[in-house]
C-alpha positions in Angstrom: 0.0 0.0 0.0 2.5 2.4 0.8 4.4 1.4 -2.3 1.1 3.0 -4.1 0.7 5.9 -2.3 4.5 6.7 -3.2 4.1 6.0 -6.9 1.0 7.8 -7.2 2.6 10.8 -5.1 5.5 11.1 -7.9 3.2 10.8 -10.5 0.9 13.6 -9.3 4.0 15.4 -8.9 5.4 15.0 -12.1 1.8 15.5 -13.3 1.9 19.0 -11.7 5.1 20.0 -12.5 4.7 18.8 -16.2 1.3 21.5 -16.3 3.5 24.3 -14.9 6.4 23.5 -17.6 3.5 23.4 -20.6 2.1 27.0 -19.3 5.8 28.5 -18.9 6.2 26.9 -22.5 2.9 28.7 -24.0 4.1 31.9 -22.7 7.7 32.2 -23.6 8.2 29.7 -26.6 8.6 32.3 -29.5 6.7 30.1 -32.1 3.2 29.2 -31.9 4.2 25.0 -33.3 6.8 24.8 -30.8 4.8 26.0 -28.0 1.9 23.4 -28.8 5.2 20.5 -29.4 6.5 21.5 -25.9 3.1 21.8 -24.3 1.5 18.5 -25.5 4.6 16.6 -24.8 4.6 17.9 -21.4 1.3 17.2 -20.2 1.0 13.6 -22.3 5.2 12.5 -21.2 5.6 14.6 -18.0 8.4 11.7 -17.2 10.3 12.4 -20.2 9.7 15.7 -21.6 10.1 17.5 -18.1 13.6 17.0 -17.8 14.5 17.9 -21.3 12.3 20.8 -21.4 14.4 22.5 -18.7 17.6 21.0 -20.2 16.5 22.4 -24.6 13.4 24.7 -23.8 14.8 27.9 -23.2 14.8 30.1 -26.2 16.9 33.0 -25.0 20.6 33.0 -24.1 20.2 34.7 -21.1 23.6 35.1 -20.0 25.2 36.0 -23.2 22.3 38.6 -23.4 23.0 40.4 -20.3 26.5 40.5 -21.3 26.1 42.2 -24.5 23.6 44.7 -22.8 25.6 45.5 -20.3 26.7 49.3 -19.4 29.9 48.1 -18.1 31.4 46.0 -20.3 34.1 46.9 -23.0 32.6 45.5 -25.5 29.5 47.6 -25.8 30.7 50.3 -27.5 33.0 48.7 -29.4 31.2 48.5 -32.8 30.9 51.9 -32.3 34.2 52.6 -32.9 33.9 50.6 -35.7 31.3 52.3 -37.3 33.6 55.4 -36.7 36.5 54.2 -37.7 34.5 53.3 -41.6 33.0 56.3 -41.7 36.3 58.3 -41.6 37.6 55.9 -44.0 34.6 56.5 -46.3 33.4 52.6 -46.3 30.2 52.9 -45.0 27.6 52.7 -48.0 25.3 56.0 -47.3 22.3 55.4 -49.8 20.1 52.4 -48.7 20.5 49.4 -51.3 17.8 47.3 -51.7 16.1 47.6 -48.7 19.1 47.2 -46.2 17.7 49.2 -43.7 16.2 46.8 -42.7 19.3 44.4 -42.2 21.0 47.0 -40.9 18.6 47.4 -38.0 18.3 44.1 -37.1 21.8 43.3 -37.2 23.6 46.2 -35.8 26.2 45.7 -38.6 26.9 48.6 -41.5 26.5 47.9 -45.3 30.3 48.2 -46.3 31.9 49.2 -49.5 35.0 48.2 -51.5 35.0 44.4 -50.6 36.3 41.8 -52.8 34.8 38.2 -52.5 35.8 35.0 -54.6 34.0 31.4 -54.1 35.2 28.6 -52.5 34.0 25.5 -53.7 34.3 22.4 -51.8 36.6 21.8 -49.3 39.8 21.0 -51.4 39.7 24.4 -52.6 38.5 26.1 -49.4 41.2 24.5 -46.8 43.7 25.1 -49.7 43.0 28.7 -49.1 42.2 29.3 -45.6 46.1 27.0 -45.0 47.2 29.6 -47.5 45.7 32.7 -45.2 47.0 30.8 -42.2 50.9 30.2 -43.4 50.9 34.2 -44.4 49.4 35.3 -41.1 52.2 37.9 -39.7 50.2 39.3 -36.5 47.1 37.0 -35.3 44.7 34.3 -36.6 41.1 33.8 -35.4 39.8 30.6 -35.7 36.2 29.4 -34.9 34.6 26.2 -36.0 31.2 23.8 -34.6 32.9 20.6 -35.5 36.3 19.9 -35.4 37.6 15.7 -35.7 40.9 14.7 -34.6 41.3 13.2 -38.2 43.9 13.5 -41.3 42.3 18.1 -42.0 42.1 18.2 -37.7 45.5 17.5 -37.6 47.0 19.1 -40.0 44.9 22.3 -39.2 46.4 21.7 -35.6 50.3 21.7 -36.7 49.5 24.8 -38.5 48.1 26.5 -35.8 50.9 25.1 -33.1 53.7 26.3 -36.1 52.3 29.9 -36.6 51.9 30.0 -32.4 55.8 29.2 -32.3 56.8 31.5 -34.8 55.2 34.4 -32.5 51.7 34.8 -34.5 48.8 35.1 -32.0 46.3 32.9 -32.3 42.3 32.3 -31.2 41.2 29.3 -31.4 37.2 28.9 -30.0 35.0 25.6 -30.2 31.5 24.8 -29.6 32.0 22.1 -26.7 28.9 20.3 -28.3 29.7 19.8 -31.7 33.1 19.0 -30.8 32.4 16.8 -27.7 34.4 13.9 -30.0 37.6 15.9 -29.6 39.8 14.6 -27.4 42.0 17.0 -24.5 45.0 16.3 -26.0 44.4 18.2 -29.1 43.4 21.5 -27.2 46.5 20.6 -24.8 48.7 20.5 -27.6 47.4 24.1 -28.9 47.6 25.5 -25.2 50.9 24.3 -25.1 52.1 25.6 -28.2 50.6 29.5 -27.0 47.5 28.9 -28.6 44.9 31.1 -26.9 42.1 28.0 -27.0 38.2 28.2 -25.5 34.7 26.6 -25.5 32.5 28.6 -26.8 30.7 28.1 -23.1 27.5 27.8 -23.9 26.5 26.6 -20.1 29.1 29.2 -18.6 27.5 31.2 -15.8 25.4 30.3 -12.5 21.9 30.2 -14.3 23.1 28.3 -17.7 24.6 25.2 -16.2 22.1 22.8 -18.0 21.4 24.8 -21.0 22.3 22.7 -23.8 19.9 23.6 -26.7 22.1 26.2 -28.3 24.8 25.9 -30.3 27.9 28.1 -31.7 27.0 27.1 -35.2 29.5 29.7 -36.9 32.9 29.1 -38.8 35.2 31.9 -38.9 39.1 32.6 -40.2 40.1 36.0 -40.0 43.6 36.6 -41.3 45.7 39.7 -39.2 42.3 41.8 -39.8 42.7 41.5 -43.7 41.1 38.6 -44.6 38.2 36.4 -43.6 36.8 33.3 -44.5 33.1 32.2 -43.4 30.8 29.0 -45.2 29.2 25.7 -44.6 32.5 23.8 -44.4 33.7 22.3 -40.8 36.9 20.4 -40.1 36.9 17.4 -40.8 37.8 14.5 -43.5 34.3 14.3 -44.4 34.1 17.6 -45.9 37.1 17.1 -48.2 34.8 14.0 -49.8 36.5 11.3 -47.6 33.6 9.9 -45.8 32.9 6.5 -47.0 28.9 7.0 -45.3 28.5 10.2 -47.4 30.6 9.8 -50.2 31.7 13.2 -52.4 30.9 16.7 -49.7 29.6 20.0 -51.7 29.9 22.5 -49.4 30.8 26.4 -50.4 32.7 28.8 -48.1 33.4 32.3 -49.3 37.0 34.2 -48.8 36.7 38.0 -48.4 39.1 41.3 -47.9 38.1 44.3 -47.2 35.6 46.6 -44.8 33.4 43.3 -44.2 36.8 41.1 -42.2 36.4 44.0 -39.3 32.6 43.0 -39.1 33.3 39.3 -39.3 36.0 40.1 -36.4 34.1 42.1 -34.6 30.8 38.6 -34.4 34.0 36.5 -33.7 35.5 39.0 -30.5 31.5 39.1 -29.4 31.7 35.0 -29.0 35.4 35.2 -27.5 34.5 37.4 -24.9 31.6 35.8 -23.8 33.8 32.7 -23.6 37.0 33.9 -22.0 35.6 37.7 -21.0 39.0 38.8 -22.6 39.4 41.0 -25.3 42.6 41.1 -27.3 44.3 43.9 -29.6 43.0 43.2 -33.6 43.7 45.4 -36.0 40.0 47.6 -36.9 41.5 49.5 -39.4 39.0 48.5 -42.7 41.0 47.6 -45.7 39.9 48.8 -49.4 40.4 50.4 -52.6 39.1 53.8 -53.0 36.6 53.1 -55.6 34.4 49.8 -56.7 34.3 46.7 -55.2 31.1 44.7 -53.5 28.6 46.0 -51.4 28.0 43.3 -48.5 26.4 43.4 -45.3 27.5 41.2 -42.3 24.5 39.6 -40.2 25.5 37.4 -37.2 22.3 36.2 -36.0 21.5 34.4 -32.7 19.8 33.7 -28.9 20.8 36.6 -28.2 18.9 38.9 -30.4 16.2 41.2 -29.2 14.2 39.6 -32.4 14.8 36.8 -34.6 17.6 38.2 -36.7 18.2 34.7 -39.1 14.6 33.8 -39.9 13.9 37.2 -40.6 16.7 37.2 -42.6 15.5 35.0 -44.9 11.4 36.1 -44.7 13.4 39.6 -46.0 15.1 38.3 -49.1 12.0 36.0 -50.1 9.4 39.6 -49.9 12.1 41.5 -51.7 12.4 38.8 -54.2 10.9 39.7 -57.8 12.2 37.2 -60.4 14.0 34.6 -58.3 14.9 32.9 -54.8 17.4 30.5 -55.0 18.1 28.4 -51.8 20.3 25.5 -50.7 20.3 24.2 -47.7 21.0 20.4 -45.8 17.6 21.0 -43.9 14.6 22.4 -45.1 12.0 23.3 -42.1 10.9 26.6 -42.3 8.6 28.2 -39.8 4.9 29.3 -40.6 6.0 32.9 -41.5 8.8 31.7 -43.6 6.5 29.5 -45.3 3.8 31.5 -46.0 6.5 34.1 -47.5 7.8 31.5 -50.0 4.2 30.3 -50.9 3.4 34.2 -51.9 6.7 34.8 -53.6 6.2 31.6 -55.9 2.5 32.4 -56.3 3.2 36.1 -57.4 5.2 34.8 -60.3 8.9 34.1 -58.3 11.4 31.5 -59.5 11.3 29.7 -55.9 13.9 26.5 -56.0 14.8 25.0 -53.0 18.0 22.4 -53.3 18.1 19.9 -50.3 20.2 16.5 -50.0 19.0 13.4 -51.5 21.4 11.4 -48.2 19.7 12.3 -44.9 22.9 13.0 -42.2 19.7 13.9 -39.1 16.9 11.2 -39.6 14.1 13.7 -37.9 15.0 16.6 -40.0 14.8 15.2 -42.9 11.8 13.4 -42.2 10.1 16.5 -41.4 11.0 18.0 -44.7 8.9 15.8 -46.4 5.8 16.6 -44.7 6.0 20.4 -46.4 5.6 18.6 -50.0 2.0 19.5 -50.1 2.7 23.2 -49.3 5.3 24.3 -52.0 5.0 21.9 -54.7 1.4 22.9 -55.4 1.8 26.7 -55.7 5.1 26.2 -57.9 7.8 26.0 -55.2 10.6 23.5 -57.1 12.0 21.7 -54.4 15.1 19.4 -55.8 17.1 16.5 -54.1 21.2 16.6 -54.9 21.8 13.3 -55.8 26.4 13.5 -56.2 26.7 12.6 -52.6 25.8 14.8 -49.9 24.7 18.5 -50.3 25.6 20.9 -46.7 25.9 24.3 -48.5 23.6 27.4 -47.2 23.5 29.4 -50.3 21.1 31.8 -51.4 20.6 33.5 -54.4 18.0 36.2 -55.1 16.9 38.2 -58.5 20.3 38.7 -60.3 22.4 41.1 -58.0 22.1 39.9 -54.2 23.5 36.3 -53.1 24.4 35.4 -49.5 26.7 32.5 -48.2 27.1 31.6 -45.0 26.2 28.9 -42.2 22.7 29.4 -41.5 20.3 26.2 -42.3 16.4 26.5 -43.4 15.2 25.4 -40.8 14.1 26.5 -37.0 17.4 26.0 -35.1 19.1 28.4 -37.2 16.4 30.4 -37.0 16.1 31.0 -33.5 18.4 28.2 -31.6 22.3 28.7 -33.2 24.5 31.9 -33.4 24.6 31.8 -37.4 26.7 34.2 -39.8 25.9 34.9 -43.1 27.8 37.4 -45.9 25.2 39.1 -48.0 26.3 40.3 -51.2 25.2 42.8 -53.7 27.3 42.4 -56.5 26.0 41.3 -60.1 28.8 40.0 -60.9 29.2 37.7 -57.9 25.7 36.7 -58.2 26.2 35.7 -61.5 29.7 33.5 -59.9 26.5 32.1 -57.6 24.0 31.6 -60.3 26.4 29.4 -62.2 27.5 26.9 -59.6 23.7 26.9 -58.2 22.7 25.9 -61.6 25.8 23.2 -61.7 24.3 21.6 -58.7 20.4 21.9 -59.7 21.9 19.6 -62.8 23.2 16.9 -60.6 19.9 17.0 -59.0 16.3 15.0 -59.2 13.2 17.4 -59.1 10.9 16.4 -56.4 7.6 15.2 -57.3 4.3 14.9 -55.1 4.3 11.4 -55.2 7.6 11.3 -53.9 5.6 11.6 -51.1 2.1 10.1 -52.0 3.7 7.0 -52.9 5.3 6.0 -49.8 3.5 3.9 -47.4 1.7 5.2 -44.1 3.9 4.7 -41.7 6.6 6.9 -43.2 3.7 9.7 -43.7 3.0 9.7 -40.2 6.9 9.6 -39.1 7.3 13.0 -41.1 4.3 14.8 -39.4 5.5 13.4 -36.1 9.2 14.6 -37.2 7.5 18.3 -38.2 5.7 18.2 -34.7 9.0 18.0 -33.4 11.5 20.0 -35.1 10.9 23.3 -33.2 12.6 21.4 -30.4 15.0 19.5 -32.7 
C-alpha cells in the first residue's frame, strides 16, 4: 500500500510540474508550433519531456544577453568605434540598397563598400586557401569552428596552428564544446601548449546556464591579421574534403573575403570570444579597401541573443524583396509558418522559388520533417530538388540577379532562432552571377521532387514526417 501511495505521489507530482512547464512553455516559446510541441509533450510524457524541457526549452541566451547589454562591459561600444572608424575611411555605404535598412537594424552591422569576395568551392579548394591565409598570417589568426575531428584536416589544421603559435603569430582558437564533444584534451592541450589562446565557446558558462544545452555556436570563422576572412558551410573534418565512405563526395561552399566586411566578421567573432574567456585582445579595426568599386556586403551574425529573430527574418526579407528569383540550398529544409507563408506568396506572385536539399539524410528527424512540407510548396510552384552527387551541406542563397548570400545558416528552425549563425550578403551582379552558375551546376546533378515522392510512400513513413514536423521546433 504504501508502495502506491509513493508512486501515485510522484506521478501527481510530475503531473503537476509537467502542467507548470506546458504553461511557462505557452508563454515564452517564441513560435506558436513549438509552444503546442513542448506543451503537449509535457502534459501527455511529464516523465520524459520535463527533464528535457528544462535542459532544450529555453529560447533565449540569457547570460550572453545580459552581457552584451551590459553598461559596463568593453565590448559595448566597441562596434561603435567601428562604425567610426569606416565612416572616416569613407566605407560605409550612405544610400540604402535594396532595402538594407532593414538588415542593418536588425543586425547592428553597416552595409560596407569596396570588398572583394571569390568562391570557394568544396573543401579542397576552401582548406587550400584558408592553409594559404594561415601560413601568411604575420600578427594574429582567429579561428572558430562547430565541428572539429581529430582526423587527417584536424590535424594538420592543428600543426599549422601550433607552427604559426611558435613563430610568435597570436592565435584564437574557439570551439563549440557540443559539436566538438568527440575531440579529445589532448588536441586542445597541444594548442595551449604551443601558445594557442584555446576556448569553448561556453555555452552553459554562468550560475543560471549550467544545464542549458539547446544552443549551439553554429558559426565558422578565419580572419587573417584583420585582412582577410573566410566564413561558409565547411567544418573540419575528413568528411568535408569528400573522404567519408557513409557520405561519399561533400559539396559544401565557403566564401574568402578582404576588405571593410573582415572587421565585421571580427568584430561577431571577439562578441563570442569574450563571452567565452571575458578577454578582449588587440586586432587590428582599421577596414582595408580600394578607393573606388568593389562589392557591397552586409555582415549579419544572428543568434539567442537577439532582441528579435535576426536569421529567420533574414531569410522572410530576401523571399518579400524577391521579384524574379529565390534561389536556396540548404541540408535542412524546415521553415517556420511565416517563412512558409512568404515562400508560398513569392512563388505564387510569379517568383522563381527553388529550393536544393540532400538526397542522403545526415539527421533522420529533419529530414523526415521536410517531407511533410511537400504539399505546401510543390502545389503553388515551389521546385524543391534533391542533390543526388553525394551529400549537399551548403547554405547558399541567391536572389533576382544582384544579391547572393553565403554563410552557415540552415532552413530550418534552429538556425532560425536556436544557433548563433553568420551569413555574408552580397550585392554584387557579378558575384551573383559566380553564384548563379555553380547553383545551376548543382540543380543539374539533381532530381526534381515530385508529389508522389511523397504520395507513394506507405503510411507509416507519412505519419513519421508529421510526427518529425511536430517535433523539429525542439530539434
Amino acid at each position: 500500500m504504501e508502495l502506491t501511495i509513493i508512486i501515485g505521489a510522484i506521478l501527481t507530482v510530475f503531473e503537476v510540474i509537467g502542467i507548470i512547464s506546458a504553461l511557462d512553455a505557452i508563454m515564452k516559446t517564441r513560435t506558436s508550433q513549438g509552444a503546442i510541441a513542448w506543451a503537449v509533450s509535457l502534459v501527455t510524457m511529464p516523465f520524459i519531456v520535463v527533464p528535457l524541457y528544462w535542459i532544450f526549452g529555453r529560447n533565449k541566451f540569457r547570460g550572453y544577453v545580459k552581457l552584451r547589454h551590459s553598461a559596463n562591459t568593453r565590448i559595448k561600444h566597441l562596434i561603435d568605434g567601428v562604425k567610426a572608424a569606416f565612416s572616416e575611411k569613407g566605407v560605409l555605404e550612405a544610400a540604402q540598397h535594396q532595402g538594407t535598412q532593414a538588415l542593418a537594424n536588425m543586425s547592428d552591422m553597416p552595409l560596407t563598400r569596396f570588398n572583394s569576395a571569390d568562391l570557394l568551392i568544396d573543401g579542397k579548394e576552401t582548406f587550400a586557401r584558408i592553409f594559404e591565409g594561415i601560413d601568411a598570417a604575420r600578427d594574429y589568426i582567429l579561428i572558430q569552428f562547430f565541428i572539429v575531428h581529430d582526423d587527417g584536416l584536424g590535424r594538420r589544421l592543428k600543426q599549422k596552428l601550433v607552427q604559426r603559435a611558435r613563430a610568435g603569430v597570436r592565435v584564437y582558437f574557439l570551439f563549440d564544446e557540443i559539436g566538438c564533444h568527440k575531440l579529445p584534451g589532448t588536441f586542445i592541450d597541444a594548442l595551449r601548449h604551443a601558445g594557442v589562446a584555446a576556448s569553448p565557446f561556453g555555452t552553459t558558462r554562468g550560475r543560471t546556464n549550467k544545464f542549458q544545452l539547446n544552443f549551439r555556436n553554429h558559426r565558422k570563422i578565419v580572419v587573417i591579421d584583420g585582412k582577410s576572412a573566410y566564413v561558409g558551410g565547411h567544418n573540419v573534418g575528413d568528411e568535408y574534403l569528400g573522404e567519408s565512405t557513409r557520405f561519399g563526395p561533400w559539396r559544401d561552399t565557403h566564401v574568402m573575403v578582404t576588405g571593410p566586411a573582415v572587421q565585421c566578421v571580427q568584430y561577431s567573432f571577439l562578441e563570442d570570444w569574450y563571452w567565452a574567456t571575458n578577454a578582449i585582445p588587440e586586432l587590428n579595426w582599421v577596414p582595408d579597401g580600394s578607393n573606388s568599386g568593389g562589392i557591397l556586403n552586409h555582415v549579419v551574425a544572428s543568434g539567442p541573443a537577439d532582441a528579435l529573430d535576426t536569421c529567420g527574418l533574414m531569410f522572410i526579407h530576401a523571399i518579400n524583396s524577391a521579384r524574379q528569383r529565390v534561389w536556396i540550398a540548404s541540408p535542412y529544409f524546415v521553415p517556420d509558418r511565416q517563412t512558409l507563408t512568404a515562400l508560398q506568396l513569392a512563388a505564387l506572385r510569379g517568383v522563381d522559388i527553388r529550393i536544393l536539399l540532400p538526397e542522403k539524410p545526415d539527421h533522420l528527424m529533419v529530414y523526415l520533417a521536410s517531407f511533410s512540407y511537400y504539399e505546401e510548396t510543390l502545389p503553388v510552384g515551389i521546385q524543391l530538388y534533391r542533390y543526388t552527387s553525394g551529400f549537399m551541406h551548403q547554405k547558399v542563397m541567391l536572389v533576382d540577379d544582384n544579391v547572393s548570400a553565403i554563410g552557415t545558416a540552415n532552413f530550418d528552425n534552429r538556425s532560425f532562432r536556436l544557433n548563433f549563425e553568420i551569413t555574408m550578403v552580397f550585392f554584387d551582379a557579378l558575384l551573383a552571377g559566380k553564384v548563379e552558375k555553380m547553383l545551376e551546376n548543382d540543380f543539374a546533378r539533381s532530381r526534381r521532387v515530385t508529389i508522389a515522392d511523397l504520395n507513394d510512400r506507405f503510411i507509416g513513413f507519412k505519419i513519421m514526417t508529421r510526427l518529425a514536423r511536430l517535433m523539429s521546433p525542439i530539434l
